[in-house]
C-alpha positions in Angstrom: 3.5 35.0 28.0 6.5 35.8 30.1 8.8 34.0 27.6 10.0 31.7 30.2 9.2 28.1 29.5 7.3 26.6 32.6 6.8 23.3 31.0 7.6 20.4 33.5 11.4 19.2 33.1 11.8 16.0 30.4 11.9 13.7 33.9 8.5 14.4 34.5 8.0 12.6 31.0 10.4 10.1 31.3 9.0 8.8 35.1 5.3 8.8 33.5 6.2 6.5 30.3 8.2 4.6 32.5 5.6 4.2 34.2 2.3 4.0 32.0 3.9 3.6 28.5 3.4 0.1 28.5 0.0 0.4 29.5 -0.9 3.2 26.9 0.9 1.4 24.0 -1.6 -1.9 24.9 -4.4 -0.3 25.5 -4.3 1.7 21.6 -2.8 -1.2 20.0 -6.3 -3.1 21.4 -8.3 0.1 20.7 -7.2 0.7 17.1 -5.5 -2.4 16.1 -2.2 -0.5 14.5 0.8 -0.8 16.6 2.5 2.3 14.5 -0.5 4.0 15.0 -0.9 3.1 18.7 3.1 4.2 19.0 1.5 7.5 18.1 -1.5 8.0 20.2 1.5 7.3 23.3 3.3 9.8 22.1 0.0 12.5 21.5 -0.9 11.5 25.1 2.5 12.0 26.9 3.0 15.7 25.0 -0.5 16.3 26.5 0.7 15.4 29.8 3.9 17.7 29.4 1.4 20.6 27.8 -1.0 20.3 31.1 1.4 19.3 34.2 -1.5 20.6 36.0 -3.6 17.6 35.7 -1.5 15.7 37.8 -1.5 18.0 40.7 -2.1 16.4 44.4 -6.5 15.3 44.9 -6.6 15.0 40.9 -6.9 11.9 40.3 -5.0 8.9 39.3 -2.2 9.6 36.4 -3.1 6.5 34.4 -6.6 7.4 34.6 -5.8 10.9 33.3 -3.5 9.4 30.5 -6.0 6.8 29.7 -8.9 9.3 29.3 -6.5 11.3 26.8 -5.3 8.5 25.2 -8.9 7.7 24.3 -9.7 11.0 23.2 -6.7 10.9 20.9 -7.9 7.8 19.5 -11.8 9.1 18.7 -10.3 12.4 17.1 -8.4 10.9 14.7 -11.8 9.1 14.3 -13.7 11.8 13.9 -11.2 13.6 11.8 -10.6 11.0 9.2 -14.5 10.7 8.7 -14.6 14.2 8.0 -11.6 14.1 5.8 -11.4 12.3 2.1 -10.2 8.7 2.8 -6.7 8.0 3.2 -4.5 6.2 0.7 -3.4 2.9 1.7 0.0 2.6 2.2 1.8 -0.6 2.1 1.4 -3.0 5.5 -1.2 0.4 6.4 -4.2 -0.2 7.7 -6.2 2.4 6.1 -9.2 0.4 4.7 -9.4 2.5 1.2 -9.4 1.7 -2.5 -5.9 1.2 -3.9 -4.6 3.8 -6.0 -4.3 2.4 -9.7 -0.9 1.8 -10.6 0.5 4.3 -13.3 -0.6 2.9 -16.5 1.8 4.7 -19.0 4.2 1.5 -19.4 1.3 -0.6 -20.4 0.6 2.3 -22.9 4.3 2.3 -24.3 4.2 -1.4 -24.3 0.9 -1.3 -26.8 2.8 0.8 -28.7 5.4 -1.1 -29.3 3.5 -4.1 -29.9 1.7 -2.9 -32.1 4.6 -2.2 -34.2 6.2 -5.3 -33.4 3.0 -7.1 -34.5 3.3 -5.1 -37.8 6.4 -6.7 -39.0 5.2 -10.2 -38.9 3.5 -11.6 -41.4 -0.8 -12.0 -41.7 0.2 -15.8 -41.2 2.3 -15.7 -38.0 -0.6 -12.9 -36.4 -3.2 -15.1 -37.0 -1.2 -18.2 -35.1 -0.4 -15.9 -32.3 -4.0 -14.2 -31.8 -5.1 -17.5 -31.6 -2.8 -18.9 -28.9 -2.4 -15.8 -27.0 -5.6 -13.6 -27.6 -8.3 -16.3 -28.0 -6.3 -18.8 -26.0 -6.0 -22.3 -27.9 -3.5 -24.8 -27.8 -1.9 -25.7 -30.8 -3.7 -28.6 -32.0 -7.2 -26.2 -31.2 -5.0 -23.1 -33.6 -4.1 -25.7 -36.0 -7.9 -27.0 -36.8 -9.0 -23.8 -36.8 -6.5 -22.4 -39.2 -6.6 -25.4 -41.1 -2.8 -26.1 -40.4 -0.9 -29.0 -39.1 0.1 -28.6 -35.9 3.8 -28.6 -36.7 3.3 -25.3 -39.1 1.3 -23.7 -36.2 4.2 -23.8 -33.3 7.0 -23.1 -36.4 5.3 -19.7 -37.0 4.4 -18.8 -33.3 8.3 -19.8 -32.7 9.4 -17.5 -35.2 6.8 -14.9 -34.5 7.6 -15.0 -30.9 11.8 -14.5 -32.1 10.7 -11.0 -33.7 8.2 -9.7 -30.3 11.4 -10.1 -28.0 13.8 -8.2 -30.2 11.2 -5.6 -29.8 10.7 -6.3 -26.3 13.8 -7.8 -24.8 14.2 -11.3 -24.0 14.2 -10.8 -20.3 10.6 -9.1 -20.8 9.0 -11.7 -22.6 10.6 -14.2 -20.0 8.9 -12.7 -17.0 
């Protein structure tokens, strides 16, 4: 190279956007369905245009033709690249159409943990109400007749049972 830069001046640009960027933008956003996405293909296709200035030369053809053509091509080679790629993660509002990462589990570890230490300091009476209601799911009067308790003695022990998890927990945690 000479060194000089013989790239066509950022009017060039401007005058084609000006007068095909609306054009381009619809035609992705239709092609792809992902306006951020179709705001990039635009952008691929008009620093193609300033790359090759050539292509618009007098007896060429038509600019929007040219831009429509690239445009298109833009649009298959992400295609083709993403198929040859490992899928994408999602990202939030994307439109990548891929498995969600899992969420990062370690809280739910740390809060087995500490329930499990919670549930140590209650009594064998007041884990027996609460796996019950909570693990198999009753309703009081269900806990109660299968504990063989009054009803009464099965939500005074899930109360108090419940007092010592959100001093382990926090109040605000349980509440949520």
């Amino acid at each position: 190279m000479s060194g000089l830069d013989v790239r066509p001046p950022a009017t060039f640009i401007e005058t084609l956007y000006e007068e095909h960027g609306r054009v381009l933008l619809n035609y992705a956003k239709r092609a792809t369905g992902d306006r951020c996405f179709a705001e990039d293909v635009v952008q691929e296709t008009l620093l193609r245009a300033w790359r090759h200035p050539e292509s618009f030369e007098e007896g060429r053809g038509s600019a929007r033709g040219w831009l429509l053509t690239v445009a298109k091509n833009v649009i298959i080679d992400h295609a083709r690249g993403r198929s040859a790629r490992p899928a994408e993660v999602a990202q939030a509002g994307g439109s990548v159409a891929t498995t969600p990462v899992q969420v990062d589990h370690a809280q739910g570890v740390v809060d087995a943990v500490v329930l499990h230490r919670a549930l140590g300091e209650l009594s064998a009476d007041h884990r027996r109400v609460l796996a019950e209601l909570y693990f198999l799911g009753r309703s009081d009067s269900e806990a109660a007749a299968a504990l063989g308790l009054p009803v009464g003695t099965v939500k005074s022990r899930s109360y108090y049972a419940l007092g010592v998890l959100r001093k382990w927990f926090g109040v605000s945690r349980l509440a949520a």
